[in-house]
LUMZA-609928 format. One record per atom (N, C-alpha, C): residue in one letter; atom name; x, y, z. Coordinates in Angstrom, 2 decimals. Each point is the difference from the previous one (the first is absolute). Layout:
REM residues N
+----+----+---------+---------+---------+
: aa : at :       x :       y :       z :
+----+----+---------+---------+---------+
:  A : CA :       X :       Y :       Z :
...
+----+----+---------+---------+---------+
***
This chain:
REM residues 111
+----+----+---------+---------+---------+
: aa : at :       x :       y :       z :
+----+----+---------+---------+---------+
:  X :  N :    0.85 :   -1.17 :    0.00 :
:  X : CA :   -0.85 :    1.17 :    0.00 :
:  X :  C :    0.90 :    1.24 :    0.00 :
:  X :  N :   -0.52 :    1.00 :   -1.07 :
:  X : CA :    1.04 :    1.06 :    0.47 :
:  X :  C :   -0.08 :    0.97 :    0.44 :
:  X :  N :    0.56 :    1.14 :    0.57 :
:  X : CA :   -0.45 :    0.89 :    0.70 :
:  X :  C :   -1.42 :    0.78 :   -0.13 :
:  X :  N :    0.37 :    0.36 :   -1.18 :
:  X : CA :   -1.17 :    0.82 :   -0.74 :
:  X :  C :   -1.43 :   -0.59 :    0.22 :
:  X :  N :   -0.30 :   -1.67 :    0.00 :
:  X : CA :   -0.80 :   -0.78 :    0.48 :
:  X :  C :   -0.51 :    0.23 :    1.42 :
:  X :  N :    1.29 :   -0.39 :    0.64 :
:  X : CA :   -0.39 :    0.29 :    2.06 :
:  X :  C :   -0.81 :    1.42 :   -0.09 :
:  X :  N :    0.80 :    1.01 :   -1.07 :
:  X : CA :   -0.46 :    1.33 :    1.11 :
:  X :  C :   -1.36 :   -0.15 :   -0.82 :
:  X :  N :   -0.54 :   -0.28 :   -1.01 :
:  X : CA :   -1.27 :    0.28 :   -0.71 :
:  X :  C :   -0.93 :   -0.78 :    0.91 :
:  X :  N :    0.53 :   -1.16 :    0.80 :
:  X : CA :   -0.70 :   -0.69 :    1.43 :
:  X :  C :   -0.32 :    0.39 :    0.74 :
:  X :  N :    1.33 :    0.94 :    0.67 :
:  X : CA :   -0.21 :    0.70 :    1.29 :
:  X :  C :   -1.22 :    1.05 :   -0.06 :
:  X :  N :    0.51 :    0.84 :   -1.49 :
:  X : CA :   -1.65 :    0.79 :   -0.27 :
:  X :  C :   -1.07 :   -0.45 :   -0.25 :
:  X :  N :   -0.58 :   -1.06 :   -0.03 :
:  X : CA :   -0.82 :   -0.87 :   -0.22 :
:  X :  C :   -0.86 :   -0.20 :    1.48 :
:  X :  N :    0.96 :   -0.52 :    0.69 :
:  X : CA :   -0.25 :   -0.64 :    1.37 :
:  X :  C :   -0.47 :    1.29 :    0.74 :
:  X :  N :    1.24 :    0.76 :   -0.07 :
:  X : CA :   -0.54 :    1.06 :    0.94 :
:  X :  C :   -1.39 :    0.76 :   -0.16 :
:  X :  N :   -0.02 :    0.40 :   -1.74 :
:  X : CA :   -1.91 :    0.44 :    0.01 :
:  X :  C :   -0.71 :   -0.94 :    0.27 :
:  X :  N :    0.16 :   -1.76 :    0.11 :
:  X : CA :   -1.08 :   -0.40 :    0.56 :
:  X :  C :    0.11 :    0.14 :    1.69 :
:  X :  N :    0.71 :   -0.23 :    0.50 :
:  X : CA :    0.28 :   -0.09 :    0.90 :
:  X :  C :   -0.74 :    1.51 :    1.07 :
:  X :  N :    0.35 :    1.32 :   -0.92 :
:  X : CA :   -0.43 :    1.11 :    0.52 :
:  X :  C :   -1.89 :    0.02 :   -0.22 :
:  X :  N :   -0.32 :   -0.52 :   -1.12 :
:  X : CA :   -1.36 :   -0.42 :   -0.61 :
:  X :  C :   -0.80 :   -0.94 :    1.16 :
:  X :  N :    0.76 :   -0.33 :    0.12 :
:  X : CA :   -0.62 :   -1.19 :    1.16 :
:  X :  C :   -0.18 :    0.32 :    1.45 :
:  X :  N :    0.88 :    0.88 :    0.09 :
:  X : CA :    0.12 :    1.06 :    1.23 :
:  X :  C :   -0.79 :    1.11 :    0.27 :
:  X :  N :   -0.36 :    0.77 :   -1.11 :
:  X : CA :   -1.03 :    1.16 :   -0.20 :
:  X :  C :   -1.28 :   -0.45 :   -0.12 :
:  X :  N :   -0.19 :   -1.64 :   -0.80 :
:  X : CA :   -1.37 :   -0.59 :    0.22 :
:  X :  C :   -0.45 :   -0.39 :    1.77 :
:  X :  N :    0.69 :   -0.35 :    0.24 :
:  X : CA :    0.09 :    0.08 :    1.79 :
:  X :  C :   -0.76 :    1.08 :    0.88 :
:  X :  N :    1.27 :    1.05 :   -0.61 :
:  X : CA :   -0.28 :    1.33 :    0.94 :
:  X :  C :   -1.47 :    0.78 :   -1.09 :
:  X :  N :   -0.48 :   -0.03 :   -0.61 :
:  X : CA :   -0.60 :    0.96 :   -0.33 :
:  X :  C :   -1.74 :   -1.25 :    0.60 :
:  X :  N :    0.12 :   -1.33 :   -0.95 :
:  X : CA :   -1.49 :   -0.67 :    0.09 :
:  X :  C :    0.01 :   -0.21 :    1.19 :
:  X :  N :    0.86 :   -0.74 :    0.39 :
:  X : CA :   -0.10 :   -1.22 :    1.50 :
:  X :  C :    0.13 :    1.13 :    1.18 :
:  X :  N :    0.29 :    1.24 :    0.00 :
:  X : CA :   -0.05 :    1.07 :    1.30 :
:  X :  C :    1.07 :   -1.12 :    0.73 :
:  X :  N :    1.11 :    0.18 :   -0.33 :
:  X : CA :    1.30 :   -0.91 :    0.69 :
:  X :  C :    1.17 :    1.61 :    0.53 :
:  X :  N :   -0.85 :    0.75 :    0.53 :
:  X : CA :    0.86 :    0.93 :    0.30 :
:  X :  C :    1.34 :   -0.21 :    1.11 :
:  X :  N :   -0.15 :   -0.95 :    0.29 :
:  X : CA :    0.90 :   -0.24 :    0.57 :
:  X :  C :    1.62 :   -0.31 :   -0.92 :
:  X :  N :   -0.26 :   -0.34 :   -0.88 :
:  X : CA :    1.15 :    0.33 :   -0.87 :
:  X :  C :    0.95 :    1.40 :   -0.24 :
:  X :  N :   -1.23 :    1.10 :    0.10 :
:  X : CA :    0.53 :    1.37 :    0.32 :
:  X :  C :    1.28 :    0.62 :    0.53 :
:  X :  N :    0.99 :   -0.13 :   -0.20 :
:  X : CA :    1.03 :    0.84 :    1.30 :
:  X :  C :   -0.39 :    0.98 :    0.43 :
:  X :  N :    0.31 :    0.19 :    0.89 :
:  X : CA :   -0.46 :    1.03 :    1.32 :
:  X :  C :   -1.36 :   -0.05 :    0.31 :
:  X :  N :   -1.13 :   -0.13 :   -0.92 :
:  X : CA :   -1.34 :   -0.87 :    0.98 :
:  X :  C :    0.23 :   -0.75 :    0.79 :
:  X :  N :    0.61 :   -0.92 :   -0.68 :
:  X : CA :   -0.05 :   -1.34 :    0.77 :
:  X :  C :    0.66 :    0.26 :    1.51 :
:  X :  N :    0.68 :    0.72 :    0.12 :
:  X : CA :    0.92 :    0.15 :    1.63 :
:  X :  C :   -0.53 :    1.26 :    0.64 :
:  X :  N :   -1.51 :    0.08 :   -0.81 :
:  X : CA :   -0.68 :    1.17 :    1.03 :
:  X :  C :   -0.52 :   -0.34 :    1.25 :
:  X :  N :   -0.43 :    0.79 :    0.95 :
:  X : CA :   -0.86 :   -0.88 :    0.67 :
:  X :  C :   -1.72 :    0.31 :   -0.40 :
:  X :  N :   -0.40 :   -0.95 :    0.93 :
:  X : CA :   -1.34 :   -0.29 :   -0.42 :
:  X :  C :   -0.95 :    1.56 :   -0.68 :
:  X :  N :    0.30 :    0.85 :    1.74 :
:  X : CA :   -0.42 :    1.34 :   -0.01 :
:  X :  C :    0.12 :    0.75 :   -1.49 :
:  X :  N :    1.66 :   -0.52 :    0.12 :
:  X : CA :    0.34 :    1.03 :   -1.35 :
:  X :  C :   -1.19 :   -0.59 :   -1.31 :
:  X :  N :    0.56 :   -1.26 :   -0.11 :
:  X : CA :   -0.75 :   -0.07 :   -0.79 :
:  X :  C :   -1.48 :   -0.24 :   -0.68 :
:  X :  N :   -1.03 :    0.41 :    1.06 :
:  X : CA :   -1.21 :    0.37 :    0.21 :
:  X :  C :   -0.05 :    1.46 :   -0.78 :
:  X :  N :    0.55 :    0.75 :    0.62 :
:  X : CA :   -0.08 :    1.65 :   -0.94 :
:  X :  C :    0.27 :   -0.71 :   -1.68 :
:  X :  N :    0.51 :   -0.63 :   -0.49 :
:  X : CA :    0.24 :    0.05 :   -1.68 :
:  X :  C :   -1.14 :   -1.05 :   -0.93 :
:  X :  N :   -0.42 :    0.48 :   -1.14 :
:  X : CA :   -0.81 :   -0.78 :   -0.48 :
:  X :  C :    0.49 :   -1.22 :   -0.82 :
:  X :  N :   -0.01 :   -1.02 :    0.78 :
:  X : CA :    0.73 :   -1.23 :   -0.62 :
:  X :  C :    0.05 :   -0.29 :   -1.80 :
:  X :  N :   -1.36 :    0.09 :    0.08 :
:  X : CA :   -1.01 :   -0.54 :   -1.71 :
:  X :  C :    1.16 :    1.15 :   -0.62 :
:  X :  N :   -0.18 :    1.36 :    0.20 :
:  X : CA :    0.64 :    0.56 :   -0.97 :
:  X :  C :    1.60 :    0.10 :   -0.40 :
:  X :  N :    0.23 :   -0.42 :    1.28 :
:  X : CA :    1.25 :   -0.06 :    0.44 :
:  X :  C :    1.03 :   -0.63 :   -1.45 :
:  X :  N :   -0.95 :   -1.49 :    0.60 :
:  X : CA :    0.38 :   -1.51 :   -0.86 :
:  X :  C :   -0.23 :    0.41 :   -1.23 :
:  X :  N :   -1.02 :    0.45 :   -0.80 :
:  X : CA :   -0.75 :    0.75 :   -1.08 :
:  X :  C :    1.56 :    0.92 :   -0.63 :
:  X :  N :    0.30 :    0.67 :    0.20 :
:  X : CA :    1.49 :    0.60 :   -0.69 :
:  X :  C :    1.09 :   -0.72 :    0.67 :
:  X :  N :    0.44 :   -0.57 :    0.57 :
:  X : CA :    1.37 :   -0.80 :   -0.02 :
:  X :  C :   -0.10 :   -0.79 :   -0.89 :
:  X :  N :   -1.26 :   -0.92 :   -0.25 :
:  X : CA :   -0.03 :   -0.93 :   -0.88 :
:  X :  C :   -0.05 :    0.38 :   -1.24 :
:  X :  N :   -0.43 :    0.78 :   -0.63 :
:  X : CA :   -0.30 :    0.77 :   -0.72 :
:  X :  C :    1.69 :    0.60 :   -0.45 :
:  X :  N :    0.90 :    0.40 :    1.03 :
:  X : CA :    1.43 :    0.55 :   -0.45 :
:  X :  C :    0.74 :   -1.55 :   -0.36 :
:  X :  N :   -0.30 :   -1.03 :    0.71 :
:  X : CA :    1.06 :   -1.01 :    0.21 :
:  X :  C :   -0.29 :   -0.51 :   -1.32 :
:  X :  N :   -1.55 :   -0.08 :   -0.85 :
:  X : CA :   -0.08 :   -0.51 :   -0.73 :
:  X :  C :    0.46 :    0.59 :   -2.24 :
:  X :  N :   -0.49 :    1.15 :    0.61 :
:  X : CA :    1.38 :    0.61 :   -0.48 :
:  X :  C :    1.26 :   -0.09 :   -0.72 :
:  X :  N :    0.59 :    0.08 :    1.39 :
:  X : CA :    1.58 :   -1.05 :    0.61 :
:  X :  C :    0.09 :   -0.65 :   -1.10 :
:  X :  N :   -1.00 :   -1.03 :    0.36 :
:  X : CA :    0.16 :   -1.46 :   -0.73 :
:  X :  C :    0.14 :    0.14 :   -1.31 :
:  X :  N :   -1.09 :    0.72 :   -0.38 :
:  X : CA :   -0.09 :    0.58 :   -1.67 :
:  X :  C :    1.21 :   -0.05 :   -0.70 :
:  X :  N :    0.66 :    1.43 :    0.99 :
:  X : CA :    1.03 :    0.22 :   -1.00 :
:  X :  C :    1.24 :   -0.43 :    0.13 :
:  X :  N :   -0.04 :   -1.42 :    1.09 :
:  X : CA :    1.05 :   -1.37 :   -0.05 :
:  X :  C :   -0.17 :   -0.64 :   -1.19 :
:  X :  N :   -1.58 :   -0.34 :   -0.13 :
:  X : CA :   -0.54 :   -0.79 :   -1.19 :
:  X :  C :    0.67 :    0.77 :   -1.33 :
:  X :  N :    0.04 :    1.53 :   -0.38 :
:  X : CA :    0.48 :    0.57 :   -1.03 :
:  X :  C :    1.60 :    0.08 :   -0.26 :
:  X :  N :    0.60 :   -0.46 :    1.27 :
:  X : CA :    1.74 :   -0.09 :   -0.28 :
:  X :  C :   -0.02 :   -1.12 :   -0.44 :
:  X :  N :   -0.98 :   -0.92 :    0.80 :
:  X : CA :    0.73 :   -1.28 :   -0.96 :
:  X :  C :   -0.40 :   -0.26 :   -1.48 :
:  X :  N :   -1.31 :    0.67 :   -0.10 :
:  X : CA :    0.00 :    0.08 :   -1.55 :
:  X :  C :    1.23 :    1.07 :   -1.11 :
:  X :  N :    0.90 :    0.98 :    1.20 :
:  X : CA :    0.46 :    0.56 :   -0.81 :
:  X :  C :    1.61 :   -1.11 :   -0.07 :
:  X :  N :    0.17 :   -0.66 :    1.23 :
:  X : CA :    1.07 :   -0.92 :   -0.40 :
:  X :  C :   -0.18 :   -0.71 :   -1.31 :
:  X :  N :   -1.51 :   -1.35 :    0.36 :
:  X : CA :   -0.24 :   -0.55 :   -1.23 :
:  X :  C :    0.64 :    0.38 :   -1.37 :
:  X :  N :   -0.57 :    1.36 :    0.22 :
:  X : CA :    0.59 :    0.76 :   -1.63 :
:  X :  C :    0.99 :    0.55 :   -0.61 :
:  X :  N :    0.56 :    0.27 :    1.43 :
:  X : CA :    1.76 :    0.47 :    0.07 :
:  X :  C :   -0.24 :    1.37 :   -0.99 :
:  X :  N :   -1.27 :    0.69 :    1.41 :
:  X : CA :   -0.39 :    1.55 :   -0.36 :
:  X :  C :    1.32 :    0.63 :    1.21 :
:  X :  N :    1.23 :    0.50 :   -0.23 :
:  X : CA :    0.75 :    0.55 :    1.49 :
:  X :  C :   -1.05 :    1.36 :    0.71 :
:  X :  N :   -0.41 :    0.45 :   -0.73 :
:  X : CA :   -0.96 :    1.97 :    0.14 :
:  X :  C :   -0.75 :   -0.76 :    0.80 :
:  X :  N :   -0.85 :   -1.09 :   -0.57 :
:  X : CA :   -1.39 :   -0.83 :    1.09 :
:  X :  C :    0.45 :   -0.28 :    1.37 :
:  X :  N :    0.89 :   -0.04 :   -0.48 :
:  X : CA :    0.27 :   -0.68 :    2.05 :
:  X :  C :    0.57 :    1.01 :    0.98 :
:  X :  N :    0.65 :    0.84 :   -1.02 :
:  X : CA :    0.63 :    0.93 :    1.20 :
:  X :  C :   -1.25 :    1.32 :    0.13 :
:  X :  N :   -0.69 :   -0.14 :   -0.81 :
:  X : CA :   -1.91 :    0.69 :    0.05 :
:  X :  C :   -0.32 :   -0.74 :    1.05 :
:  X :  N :   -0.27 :   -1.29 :   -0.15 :
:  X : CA :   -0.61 :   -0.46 :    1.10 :
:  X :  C :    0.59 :   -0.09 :    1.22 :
:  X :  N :    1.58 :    0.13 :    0.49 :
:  X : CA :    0.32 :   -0.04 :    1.02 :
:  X :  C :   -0.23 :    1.84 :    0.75 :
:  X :  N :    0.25 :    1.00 :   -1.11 :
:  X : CA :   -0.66 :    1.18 :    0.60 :
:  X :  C :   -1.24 :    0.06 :    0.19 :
:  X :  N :   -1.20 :   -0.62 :   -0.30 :
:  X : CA :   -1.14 :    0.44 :    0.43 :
:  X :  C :    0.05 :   -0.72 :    1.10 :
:  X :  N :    0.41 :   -1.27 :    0.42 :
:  X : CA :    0.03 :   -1.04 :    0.81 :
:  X :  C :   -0.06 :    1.00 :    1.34 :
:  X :  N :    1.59 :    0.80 :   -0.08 :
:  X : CA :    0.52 :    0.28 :    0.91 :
:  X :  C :   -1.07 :    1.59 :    0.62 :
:  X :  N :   -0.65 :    0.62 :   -1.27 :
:  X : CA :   -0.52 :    1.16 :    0.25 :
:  X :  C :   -1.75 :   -0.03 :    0.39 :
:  X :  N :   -0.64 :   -1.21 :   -0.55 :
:  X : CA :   -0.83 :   -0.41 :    0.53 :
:  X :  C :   -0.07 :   -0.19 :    1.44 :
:  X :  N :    0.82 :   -0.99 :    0.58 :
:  X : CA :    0.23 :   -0.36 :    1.18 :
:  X :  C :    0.33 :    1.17 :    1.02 :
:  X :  N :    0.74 :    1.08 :   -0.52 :
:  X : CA :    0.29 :    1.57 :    0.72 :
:  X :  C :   -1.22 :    0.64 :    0.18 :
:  X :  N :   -0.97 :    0.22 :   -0.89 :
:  X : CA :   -0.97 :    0.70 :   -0.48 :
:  X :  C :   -1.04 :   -0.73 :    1.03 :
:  X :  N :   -0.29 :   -1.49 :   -0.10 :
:  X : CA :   -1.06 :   -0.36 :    0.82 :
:  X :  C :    0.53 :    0.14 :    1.35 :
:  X :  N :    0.86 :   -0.17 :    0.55 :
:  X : CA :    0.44 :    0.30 :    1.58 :
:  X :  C :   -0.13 :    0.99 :    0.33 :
:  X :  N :    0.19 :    0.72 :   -0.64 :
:  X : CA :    0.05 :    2.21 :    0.05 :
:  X :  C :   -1.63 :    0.19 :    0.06 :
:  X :  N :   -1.20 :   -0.61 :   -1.24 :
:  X : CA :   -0.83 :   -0.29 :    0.44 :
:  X :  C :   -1.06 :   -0.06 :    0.78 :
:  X :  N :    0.66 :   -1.66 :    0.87 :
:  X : CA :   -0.60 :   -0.66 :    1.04 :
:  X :  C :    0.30 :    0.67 :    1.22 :
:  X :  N :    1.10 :    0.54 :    0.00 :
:  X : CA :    0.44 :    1.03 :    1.43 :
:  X :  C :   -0.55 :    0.90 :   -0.06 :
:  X :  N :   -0.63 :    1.17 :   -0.93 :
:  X : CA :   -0.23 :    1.11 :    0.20 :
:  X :  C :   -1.42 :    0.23 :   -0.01 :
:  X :  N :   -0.29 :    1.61 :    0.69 :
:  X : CA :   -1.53 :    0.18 :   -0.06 :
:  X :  C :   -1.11 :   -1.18 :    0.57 :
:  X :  N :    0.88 :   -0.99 :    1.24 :
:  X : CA :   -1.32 :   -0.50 :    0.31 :
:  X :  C :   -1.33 :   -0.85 :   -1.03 :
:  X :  N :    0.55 :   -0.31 :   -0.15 :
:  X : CA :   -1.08 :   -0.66 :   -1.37 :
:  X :  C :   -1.25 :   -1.25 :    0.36 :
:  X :  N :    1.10 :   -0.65 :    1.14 :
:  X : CA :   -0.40 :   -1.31 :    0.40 :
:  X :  C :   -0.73 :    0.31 :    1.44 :
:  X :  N :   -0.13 :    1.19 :    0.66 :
:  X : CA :   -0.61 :    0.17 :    1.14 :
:  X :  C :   -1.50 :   -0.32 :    0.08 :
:  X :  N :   -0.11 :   -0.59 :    0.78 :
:  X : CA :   -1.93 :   -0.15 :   -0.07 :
:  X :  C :   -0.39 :    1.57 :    0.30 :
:  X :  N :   -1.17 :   -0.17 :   -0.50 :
:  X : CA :   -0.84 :    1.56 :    0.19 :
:  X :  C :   -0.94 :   -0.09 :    0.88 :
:  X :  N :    0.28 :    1.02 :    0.90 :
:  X : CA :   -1.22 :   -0.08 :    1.38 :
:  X :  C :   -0.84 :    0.57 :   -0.26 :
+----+----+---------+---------+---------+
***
């Protein structure tokens, strides 16, 4: 197998892998997957609205996955622009939804 093979795998695996992860967190309300939910406490996490919570992480992770799924189609093709596209949105997506999910309160329940 040769390299070019493994890594068109690794991108493979990983969008399912992230696919499978965002199906989790967004249908199954598996918020516990969350970082930093998950090590809230209870209190804390009573103030935040779970549903919506799960609803955009899953929604970013899946994403994610997408545009794993599009490097490895750009390996497949031995596109070089495709992958290093897809490793910048990868990276700016992932900035963008954290910046996001932190700011303005979004996820607070409304009294």
């Amino acid at each position: 197998m040769s390299l070019l093979e493994v890594i068109t795998l690794i991108h493979l695996a990983t969008g399912l892998f992230l696919a499978f992860i965002a199906y989790l967190i967004k249908y199954k309300q598996w918020s516990w997957l969350i970082a930093g939910y998950n090590t809230a406490s209870k209190e804390e996490r009573e103030k935040y609205d779970t549903s919506a919570l799960c609803a955009v992480v899953g929604n970013l992770i899946f994403i994610l996955g997408g545009v794993c799924f599009i490097g490895a189609l750009g390996e497949v093709l031995k596109i070089d622009w495709l992958i290093t596209f897809c490793w910048i949105i990868f990276t700016l997506t992932t900035l963008v939804g954290i910046v996001y999910m932190n700011t303005g309160g979004r996820f607070k329940k409304v009294k």
